[in-house]
TIBA-903754 format. One record per residue (C-alpha): residue number from 1; x, y, z. Coordinates in steps of 0.05 Angstrom, whole numbers. Each point is the difference from the previous one (the first is absolute). Layout:
BEGIN
<pos:NUM; x:X; y:Y; z:Z>
...
This chain:
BEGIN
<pos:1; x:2652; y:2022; z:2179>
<pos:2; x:-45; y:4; z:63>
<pos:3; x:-39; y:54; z:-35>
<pos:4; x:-6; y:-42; z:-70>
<pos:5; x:-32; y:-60; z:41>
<pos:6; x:-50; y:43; z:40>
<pos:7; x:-22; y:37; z:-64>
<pos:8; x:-3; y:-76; z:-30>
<pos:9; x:-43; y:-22; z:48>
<pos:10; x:-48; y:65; z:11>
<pos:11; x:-9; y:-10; z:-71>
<pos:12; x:-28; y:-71; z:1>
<pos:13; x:-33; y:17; z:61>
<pos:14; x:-33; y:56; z:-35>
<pos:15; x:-16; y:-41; z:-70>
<pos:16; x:-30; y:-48; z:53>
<pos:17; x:-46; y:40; z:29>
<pos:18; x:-18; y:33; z:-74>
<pos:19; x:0; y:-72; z:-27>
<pos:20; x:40; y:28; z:-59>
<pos:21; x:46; y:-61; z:22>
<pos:22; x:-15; y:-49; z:-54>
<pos:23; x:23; y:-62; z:55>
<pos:24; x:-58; y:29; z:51>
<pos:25; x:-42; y:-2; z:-59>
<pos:26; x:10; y:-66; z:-15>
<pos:27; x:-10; y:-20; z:77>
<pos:28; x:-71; y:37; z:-5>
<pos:29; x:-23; y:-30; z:-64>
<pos:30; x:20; y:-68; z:24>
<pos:31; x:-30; y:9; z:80>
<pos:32; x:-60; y:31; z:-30>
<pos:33; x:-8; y:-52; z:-55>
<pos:34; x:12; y:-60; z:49>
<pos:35; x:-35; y:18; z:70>
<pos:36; x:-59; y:33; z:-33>
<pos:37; x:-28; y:-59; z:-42>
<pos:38; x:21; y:-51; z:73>
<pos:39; x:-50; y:54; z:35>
<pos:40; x:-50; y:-13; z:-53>
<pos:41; x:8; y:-69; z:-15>
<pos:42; x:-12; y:-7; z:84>
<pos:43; x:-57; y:35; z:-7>
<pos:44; x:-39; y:-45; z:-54>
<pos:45; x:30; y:-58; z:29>
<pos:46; x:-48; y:14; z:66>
<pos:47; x:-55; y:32; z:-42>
<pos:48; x:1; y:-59; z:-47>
<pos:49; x:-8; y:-52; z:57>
<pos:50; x:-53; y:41; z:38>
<pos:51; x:-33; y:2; z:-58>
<pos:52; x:4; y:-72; z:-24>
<pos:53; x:-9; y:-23; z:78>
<pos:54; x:-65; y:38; z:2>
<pos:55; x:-25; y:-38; z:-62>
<pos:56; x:14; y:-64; z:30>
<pos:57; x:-31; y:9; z:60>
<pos:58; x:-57; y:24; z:-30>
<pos:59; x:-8; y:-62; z:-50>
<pos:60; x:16; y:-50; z:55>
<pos:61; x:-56; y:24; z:43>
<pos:62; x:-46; y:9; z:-67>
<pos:63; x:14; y:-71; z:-14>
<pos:64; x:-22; y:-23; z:73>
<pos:65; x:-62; y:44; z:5>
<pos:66; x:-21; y:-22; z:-66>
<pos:67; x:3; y:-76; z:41>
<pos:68; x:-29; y:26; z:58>
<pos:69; x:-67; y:34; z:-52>
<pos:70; x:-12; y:-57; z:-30>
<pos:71; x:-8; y:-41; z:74>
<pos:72; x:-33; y:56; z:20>
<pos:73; x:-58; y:-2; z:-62>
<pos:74; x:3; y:-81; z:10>
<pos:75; x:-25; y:5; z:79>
<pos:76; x:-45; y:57; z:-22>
<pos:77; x:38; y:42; z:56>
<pos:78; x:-33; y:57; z:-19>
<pos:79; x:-72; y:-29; z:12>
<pos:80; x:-18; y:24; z:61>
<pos:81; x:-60; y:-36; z:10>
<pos:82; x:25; y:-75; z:3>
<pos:83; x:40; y:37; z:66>
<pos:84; x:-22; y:-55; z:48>
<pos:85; x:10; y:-59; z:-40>
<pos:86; x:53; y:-44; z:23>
<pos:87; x:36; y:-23; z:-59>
<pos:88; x:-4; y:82; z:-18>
<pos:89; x:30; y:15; z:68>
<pos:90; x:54; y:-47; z:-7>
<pos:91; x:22; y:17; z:-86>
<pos:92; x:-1; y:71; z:35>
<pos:93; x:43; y:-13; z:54>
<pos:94; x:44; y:-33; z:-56>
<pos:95; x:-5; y:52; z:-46>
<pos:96; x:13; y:59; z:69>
<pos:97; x:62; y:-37; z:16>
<pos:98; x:34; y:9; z:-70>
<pos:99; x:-19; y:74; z:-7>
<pos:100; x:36; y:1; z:77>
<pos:101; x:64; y:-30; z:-28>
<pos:102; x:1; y:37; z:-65>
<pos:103; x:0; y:64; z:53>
<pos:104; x:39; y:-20; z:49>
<pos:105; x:54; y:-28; z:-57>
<pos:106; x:2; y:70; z:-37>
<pos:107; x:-5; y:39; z:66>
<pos:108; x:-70; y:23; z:-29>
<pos:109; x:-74; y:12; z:4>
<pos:110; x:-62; y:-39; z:-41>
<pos:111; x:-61; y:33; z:-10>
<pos:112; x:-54; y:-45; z:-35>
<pos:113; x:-53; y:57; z:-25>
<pos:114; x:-58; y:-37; z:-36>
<pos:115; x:-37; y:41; z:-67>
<pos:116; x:-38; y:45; z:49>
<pos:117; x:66; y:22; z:30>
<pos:118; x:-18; y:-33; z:58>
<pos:119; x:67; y:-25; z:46>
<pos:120; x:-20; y:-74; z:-1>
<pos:121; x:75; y:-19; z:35>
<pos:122; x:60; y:46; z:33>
<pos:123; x:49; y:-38; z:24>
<pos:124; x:7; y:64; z:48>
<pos:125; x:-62; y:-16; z:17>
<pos:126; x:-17; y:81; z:12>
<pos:127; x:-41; y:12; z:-61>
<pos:128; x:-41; y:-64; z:-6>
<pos:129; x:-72; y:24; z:-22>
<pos:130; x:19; y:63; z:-17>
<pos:131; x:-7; y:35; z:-64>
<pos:132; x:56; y:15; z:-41>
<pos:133; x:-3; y:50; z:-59>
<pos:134; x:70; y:3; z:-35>
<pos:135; x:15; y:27; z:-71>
<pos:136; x:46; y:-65; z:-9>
<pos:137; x:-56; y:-41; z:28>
<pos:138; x:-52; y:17; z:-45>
<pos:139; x:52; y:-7; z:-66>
<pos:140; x:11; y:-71; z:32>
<pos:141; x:-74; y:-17; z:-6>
<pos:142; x:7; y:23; z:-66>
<pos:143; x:52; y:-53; z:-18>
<pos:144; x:57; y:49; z:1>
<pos:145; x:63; y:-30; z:45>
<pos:146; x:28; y:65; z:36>
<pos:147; x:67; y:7; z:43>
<pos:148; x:34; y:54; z:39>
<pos:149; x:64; y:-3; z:31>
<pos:150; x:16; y:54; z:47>
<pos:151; x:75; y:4; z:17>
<pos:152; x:-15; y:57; z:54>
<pos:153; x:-47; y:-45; z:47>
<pos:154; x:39; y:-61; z:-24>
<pos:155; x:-57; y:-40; z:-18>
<pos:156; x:-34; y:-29; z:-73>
<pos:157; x:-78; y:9; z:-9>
<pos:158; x:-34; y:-51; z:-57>
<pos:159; x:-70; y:-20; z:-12>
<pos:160; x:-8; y:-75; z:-30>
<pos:161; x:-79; y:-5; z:-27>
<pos:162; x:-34; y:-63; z:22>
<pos:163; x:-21; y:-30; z:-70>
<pos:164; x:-69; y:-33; z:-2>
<pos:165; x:15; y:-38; z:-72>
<pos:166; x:-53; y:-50; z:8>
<pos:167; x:-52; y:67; z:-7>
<pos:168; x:31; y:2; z:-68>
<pos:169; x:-27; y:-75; z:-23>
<pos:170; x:68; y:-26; z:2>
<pos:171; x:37; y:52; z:-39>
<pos:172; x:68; y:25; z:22>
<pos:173; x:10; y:28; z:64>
<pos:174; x:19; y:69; z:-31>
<pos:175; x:-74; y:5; z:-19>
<pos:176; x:-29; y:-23; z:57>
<pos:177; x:-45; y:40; z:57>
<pos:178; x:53; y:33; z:59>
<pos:179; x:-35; y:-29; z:58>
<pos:180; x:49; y:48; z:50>
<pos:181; x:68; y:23; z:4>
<pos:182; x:54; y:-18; z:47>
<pos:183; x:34; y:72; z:21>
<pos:184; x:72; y:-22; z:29>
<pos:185; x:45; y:49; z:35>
<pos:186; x:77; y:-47; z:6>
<pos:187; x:65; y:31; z:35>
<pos:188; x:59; y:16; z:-44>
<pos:189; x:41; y:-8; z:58>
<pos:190; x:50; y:-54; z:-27>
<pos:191; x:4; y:41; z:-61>
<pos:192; x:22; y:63; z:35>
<pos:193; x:57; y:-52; z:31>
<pos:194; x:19; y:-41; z:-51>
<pos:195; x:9; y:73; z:-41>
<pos:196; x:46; y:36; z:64>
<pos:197; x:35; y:-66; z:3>
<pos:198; x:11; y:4; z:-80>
<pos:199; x:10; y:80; z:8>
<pos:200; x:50; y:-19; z:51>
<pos:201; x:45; y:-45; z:-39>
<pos:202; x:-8; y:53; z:-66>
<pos:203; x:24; y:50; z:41>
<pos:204; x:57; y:-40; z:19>
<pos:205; x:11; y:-25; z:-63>
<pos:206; x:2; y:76; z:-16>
<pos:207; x:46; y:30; z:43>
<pos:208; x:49; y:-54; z:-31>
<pos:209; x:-18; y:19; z:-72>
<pos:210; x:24; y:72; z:24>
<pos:211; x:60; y:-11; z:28>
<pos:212; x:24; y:-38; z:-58>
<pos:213; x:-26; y:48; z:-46>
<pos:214; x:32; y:56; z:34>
<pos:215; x:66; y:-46; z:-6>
<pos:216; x:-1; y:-7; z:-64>
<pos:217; x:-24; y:66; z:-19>
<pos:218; x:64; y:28; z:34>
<pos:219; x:37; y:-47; z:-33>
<pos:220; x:-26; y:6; z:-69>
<pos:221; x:12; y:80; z:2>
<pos:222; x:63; y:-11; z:18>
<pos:223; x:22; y:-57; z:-47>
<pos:224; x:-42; y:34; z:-60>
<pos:225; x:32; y:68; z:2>
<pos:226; x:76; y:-22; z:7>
<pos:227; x:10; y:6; z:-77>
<pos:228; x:-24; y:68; z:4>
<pos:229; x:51; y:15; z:56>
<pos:230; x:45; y:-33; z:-41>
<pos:231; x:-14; y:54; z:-61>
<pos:232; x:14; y:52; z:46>
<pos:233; x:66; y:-14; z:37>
<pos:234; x:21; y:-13; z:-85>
<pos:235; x:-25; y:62; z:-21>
<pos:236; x:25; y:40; z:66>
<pos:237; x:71; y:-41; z:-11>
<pos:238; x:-4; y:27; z:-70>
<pos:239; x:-17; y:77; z:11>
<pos:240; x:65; y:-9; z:56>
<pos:241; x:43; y:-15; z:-62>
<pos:242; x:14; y:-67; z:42>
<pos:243; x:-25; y:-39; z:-65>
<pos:244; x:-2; y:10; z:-73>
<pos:245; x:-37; y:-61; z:-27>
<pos:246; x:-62; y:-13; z:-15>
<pos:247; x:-56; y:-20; z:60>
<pos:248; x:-29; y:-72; z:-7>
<pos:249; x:-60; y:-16; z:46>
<pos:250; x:-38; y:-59; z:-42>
<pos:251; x:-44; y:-18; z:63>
<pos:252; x:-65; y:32; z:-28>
<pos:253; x:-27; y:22; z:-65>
<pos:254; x:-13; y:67; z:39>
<pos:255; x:73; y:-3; z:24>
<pos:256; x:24; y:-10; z:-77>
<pos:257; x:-35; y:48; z:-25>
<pos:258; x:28; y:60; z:50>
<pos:259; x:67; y:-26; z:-8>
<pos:260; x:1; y:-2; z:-75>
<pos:261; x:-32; y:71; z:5>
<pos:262; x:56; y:21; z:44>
<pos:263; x:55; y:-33; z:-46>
<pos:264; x:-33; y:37; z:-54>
<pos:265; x:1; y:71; z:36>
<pos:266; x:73; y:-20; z:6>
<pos:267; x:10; y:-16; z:-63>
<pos:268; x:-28; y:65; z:-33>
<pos:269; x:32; y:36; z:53>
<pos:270; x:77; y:-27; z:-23>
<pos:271; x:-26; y:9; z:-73>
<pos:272; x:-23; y:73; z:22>
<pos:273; x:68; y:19; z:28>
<pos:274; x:33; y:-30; z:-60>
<pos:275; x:-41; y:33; z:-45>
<pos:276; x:12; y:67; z:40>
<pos:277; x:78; y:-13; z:-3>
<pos:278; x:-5; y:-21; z:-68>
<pos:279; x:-42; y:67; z:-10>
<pos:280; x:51; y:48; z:33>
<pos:281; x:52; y:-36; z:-44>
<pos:282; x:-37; y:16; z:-68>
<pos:283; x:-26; y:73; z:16>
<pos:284; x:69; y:9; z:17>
<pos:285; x:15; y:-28; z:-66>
<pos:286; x:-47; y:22; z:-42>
<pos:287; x:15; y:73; z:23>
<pos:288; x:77; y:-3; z:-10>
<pos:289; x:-11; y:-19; z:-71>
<pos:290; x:-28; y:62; z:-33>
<pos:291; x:49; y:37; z:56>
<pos:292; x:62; y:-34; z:-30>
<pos:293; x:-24; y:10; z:-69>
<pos:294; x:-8; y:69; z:10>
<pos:295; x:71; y:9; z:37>
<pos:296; x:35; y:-41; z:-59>
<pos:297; x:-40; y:53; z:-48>
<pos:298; x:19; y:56; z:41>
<pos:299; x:73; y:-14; z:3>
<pos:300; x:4; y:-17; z:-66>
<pos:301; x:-30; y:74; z:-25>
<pos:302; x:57; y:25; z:55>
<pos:303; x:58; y:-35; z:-29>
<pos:304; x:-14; y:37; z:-70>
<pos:305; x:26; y:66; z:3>
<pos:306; x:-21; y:15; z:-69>
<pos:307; x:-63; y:-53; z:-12>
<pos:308; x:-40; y:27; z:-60>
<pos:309; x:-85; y:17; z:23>
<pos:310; x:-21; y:-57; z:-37>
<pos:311; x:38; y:-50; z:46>
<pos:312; x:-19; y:49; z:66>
<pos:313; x:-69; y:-8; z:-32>
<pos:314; x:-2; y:-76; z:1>
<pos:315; x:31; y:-9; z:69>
<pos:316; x:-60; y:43; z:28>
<pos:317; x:-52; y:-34; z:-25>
<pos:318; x:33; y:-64; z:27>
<pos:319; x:2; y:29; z:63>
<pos:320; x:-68; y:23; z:-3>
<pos:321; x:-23; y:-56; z:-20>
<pos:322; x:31; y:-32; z:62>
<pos:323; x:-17; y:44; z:38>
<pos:324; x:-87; y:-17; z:-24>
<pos:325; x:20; y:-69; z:20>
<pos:326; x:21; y:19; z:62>
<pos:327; x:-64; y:41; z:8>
<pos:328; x:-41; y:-66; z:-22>
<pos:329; x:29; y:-43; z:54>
<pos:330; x:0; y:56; z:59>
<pos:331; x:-78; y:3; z:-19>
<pos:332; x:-24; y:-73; z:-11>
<pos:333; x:45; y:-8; z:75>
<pos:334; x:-39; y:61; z:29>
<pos:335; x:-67; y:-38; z:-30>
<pos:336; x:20; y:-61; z:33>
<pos:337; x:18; y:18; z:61>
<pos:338; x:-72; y:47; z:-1>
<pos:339; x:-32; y:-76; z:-14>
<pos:340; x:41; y:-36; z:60>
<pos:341; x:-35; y:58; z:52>
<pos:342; x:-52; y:-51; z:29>
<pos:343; x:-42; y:58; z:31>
<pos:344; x:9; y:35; z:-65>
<pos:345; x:-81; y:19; z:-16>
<pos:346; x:-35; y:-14; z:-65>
<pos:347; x:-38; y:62; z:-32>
<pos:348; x:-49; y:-44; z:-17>
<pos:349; x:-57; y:20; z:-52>
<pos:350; x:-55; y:-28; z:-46>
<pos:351; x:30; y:-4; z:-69>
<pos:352; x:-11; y:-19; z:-71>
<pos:353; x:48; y:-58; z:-8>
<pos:354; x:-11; y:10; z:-70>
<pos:355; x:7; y:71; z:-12>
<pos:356; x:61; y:-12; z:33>
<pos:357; x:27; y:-46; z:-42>
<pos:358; x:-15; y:39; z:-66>
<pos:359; x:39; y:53; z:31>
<pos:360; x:59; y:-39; z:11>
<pos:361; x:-4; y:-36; z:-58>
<pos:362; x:1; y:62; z:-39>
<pos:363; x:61; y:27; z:40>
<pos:364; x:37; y:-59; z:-22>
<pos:365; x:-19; y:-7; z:-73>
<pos:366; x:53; y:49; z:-24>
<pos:367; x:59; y:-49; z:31>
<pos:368; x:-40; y:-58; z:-34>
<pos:369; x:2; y:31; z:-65>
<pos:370; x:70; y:8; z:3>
<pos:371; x:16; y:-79; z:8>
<pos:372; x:-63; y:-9; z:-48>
<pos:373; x:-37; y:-42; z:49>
<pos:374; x:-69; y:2; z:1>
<pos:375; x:-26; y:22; z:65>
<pos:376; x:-85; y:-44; z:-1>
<pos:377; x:-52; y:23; z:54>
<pos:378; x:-55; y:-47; z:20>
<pos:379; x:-51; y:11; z:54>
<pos:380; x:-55; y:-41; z:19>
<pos:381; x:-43; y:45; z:40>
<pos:382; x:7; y:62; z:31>
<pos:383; x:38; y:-3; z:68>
<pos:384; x:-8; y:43; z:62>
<pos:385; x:45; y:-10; z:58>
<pos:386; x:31; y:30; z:62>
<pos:387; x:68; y:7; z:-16>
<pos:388; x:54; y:57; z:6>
<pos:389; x:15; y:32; z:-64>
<pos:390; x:74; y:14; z:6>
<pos:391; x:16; y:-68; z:27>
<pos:392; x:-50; y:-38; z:-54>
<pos:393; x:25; y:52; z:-48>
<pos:394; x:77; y:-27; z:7>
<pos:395; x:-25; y:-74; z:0>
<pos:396; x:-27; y:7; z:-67>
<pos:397; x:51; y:47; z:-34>
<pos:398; x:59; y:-51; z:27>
<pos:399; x:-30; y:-69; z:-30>
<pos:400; x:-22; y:31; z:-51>
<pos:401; x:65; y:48; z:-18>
<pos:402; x:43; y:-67; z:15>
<pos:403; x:-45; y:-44; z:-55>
<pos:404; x:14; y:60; z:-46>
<pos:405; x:78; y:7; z:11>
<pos:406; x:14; y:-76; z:8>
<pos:407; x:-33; y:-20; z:-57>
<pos:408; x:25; y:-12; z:-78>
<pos:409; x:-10; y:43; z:-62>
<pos:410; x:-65; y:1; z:-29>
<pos:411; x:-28; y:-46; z:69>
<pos:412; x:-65; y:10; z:30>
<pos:413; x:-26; y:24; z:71>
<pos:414; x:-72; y:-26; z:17>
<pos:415; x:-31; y:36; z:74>
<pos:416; x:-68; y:-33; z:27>
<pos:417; x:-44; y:28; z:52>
<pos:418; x:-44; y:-42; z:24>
<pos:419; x:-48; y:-6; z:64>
<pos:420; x:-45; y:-42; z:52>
<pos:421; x:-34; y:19; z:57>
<pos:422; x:62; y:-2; z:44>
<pos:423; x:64; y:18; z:-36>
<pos:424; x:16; y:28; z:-63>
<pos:425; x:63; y:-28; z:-49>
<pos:426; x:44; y:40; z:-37>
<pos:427; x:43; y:-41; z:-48>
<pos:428; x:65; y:12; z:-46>
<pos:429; x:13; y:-46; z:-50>
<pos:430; x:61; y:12; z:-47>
<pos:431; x:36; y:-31; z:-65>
<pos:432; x:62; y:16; z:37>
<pos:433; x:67; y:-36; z:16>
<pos:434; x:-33; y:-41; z:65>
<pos:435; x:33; y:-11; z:63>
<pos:436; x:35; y:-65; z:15>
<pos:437; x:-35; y:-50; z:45>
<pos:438; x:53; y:-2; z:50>
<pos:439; x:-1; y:85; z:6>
<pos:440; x:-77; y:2; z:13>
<pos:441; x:9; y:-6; z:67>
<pos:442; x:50; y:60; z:10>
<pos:443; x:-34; y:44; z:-46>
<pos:444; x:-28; y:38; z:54>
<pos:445; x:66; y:8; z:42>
<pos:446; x:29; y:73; z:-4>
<pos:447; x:53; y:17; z:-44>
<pos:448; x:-7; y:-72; z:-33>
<pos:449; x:6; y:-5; z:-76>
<pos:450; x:-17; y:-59; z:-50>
<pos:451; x:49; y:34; z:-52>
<pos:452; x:45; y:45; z:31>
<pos:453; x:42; y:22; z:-64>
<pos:454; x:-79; y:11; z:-33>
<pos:455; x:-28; y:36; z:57>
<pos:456; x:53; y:54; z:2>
<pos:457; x:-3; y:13; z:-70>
<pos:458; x:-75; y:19; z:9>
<pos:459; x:16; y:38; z:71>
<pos:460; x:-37; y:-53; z:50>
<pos:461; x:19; y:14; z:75>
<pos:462; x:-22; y:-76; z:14>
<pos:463; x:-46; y:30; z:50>
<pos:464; x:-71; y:5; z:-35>
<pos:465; x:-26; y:-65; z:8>
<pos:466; x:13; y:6; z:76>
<pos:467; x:-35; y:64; z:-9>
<pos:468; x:-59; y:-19; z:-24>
<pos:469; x:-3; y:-64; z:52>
<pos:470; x:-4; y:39; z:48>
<pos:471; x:-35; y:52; z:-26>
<pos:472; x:-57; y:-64; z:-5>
<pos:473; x:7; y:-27; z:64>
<pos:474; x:-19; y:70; z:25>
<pos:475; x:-67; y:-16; z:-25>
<pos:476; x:-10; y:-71; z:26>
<pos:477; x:20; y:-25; z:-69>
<pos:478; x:32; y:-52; z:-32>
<pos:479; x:47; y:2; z:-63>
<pos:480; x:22; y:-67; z:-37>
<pos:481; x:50; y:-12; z:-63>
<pos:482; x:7; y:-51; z:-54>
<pos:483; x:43; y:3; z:-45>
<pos:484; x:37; y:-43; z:-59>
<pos:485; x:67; y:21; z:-30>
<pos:486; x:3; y:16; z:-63>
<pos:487; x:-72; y:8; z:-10>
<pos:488; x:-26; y:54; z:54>
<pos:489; x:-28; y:10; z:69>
<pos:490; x:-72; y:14; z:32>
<pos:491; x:-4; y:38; z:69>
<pos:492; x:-65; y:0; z:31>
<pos:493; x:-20; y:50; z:57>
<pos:494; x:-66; y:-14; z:47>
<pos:495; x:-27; y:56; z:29>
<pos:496; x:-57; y:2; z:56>
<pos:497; x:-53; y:44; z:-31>
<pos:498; x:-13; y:32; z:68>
<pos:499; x:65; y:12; z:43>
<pos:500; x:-12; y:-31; z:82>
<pos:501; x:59; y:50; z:46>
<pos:502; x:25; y:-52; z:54>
């Protein structure tokens, strides 16, 4: 027992580390399905508000700036020459003192650069009548609003132009002269904070998401593959002979579907072993028959001392005759059991389906004759398929030999051959006696006959039709039946046209 649970457990352990477990499966899909997109989702959730922080800072300062130009173009700030006026000195002073709290507000730098890139104001006051040449600066003096944020130095670079509209008689301030550009360096320091405070809480929020995803995953794989441990302790119970009835496991479509498989392996499996008892039962029969027929025979001849040639005469061909019909079944059982050899191989060949026929057909004629039924041949095209010849052969000559024997004076026996690109069809219709609705089914059963009295009058062994199934399930085929009594029967045969081995 010890031994049992060890190898139990090595072998979940091992289907573990394989994942061939479909329960760790299940707790992979669902961990890598929840905690990836949580990753993700953290990771625009901080991008998203950097991002839409950055804009907003950047159009709050715009907005002032734009205040602070227009002051700055009313007190003619950047003429230099009214520089010892007082009312000049004292709009100035004004005007020095806002660009002060706009950088001390944004942790930042002003730089008022005039249109000969002269530094007019730094509120650094390190570069003040300097000359600044700057790629962004001259595109600002161009009209063109520029920004750069760099994340690395933790700062956000924009250029605002200074807008002279009245140079444009009045017209909007879009077409207007750019008297200067403001060139403002602010600090993204409360960004960076406000986005490890928010990275912070994600994280947390995170680690959380994991643990109940990891919960639940484990719980989910356990809770979604119980039916399936439930199919196998049935199906185990049932190989230990413990149960007999049929497994019921309606949790899942997928669970349905593998039990009713099951229950149908079962099912053709007691039908099989019937059959096969059944089977034993007839052979046994069906070769005791001709045996006791030709013992009764025998022992008749021996209880005549003085039986005249004509009666010895009759008595053998009797027994001969029993003796061919034991023949007939010893050979249509040595056929079938050929058939049943599942690695039994094909000799498989191209061959003219319709040559084929014509042969048989003319084989058979002679037997037709004799019942006067007229034996019709149509073809619709020539056929060329890979088929063996014996096996295709006996199809043929059994459907069509049966239409022939079971059919009624002066009837009719019609064979098709037809084709498409896949199959070819190879049907037997007959004036015959028919088959009852109920006996279709069985037709194909061994040693099963419609009309017993009927079929050993004409010598049937009740074994051809299961003959020349399987003779067409050799070649991946299919054979169907209908039939009405009274009136006659059609078998059709499909044949692949090119034979695939498994």
């Amino acid at each position: 027992m010890g031994e049992k649970t060890f190898a139990k457990i090595w072998g979940e352990v091992k289907a573990f580390l394989t994942l061939r477990s479909l329960k760790v499966r299940i707790f992979v899909i669902i961990l890598i399905v929840g905690i990836i997109p949580s990753v993700f989702m953290r990771a625009a959730i901080v991008d998203n508000y950097e991002e839409r922080a950055v804009d907003y800072r950047i159009s709050s300062v715009q907005n002032q700036l734009l205040v602070v130009s227009n002051h700055l173009l009313n007190n003619n700030y950047l003429v230099t020459y009214k520089s010892d006026e007082p009312a000049y000195i004292s709009s100035r002073a004004v005007i020095d003192a806002e660009l002060e709290m706009i950088s001390n507000l944004y942790e930042g730098r002003v730089m008022i650069i005039d249109s000969r890139l002269k530094v007019i104001k730094d509120t650094y006051g390190i570069s003040e009548g300097k000359t600044i040449i700057s790629e962004e600066v001259i595109r600002c003096l161009r009209g063109e609003n520029t920004y750069n944020y760099d994340q690395e130095h933790g700062y956000i670079e924009m250029t605002t132009p200074i807008v002279d509209s009245s140079a444009a008689g009045g017209e909007e301030k879009s077409s207007g002269k750019v008297a200067g550009v403001m060139l403002t360096s602010i600090s993204n320091g409360s960004i960076v904070e406000m986005m490890e405070s928010l990275n912070r809480n994600s994280l947390v929020i995170e680690e959380l998401m994991i643990v109940v995803i990891v919960a639940l995953a484990l719980v989910l794989s356990v809770v979604l593959t119980k039916p399936f441990a439930r199919v196998t302790e049935a199906v185990n119970e049932m190989s230990a002979g413990y149960s007999d009835r049929e497994i019921s496991v309606p949790d899942y479509t997928e669970t349905s579907q593998i039990v009713d498989a099951f229950n149908q392996l079962m099912r053709q499996m007691k039908v099989l072993d019937d059959s096969r008892q059944e089977f034993v039962a007839n052979v046994s029969h069906e070769l005791k028959t001709p045996m006791a027929s030709v013992k009764v025979l025998a022992d008749s001849l021996l209880m005549q001392e003085n039986a005249p040639a004509e009666l010895y005469r009759e008595f053998m061909e009797d027994i001969v005759s029993e003796i061919d019909r034991e023949n007939r079944i010893i050979t249509d059982l040595l056929a079938l059991v050929k058939m049943d050899k599942k690695a039994q191989e094909l000799n498989i060949a191209a061959l003219n389906i319709n040559d084929l026929t014509e042969l048989i057909l003319k084989r058979l004629r002679p037997i037709a004759r004799k019942k006067d039924v007229e034996v019709v041949f149509e073809s619709m095209r020539t056929v060329v398929a890979e088929v063996d010849e014996v096996k295709i052969t006996l199809v043929m000559t059994n459907l069509v030999e049966n239409s022939i024997k079971y059919n009624k004076e002066h009837g009719w026996v019609k064979v098709e051959l037809d084709a498409d690109h896949q199959f070819f069809t190879f049907r037997v219709s007959d004036s015959g006696l028919g088959i009852p609705e109920e006996e279709l089914p069985h037709i194909y059963e061994r040693f099963y006959r419609v009309d017993k009295s009927h079929s050993r009058e004409i010598g049937g062994t009740g074994l051809g039709l299961a003959i020349t199934k399987s003779a067409v399930l050799m070649h991946r085929g299919s054979i169907t039946a209908t039939s009405v009594e009274g009136e006659g029967s059609c078998f059709t045969v499909r044949i692949p046209l090119t034979y695939i081995s498994q």
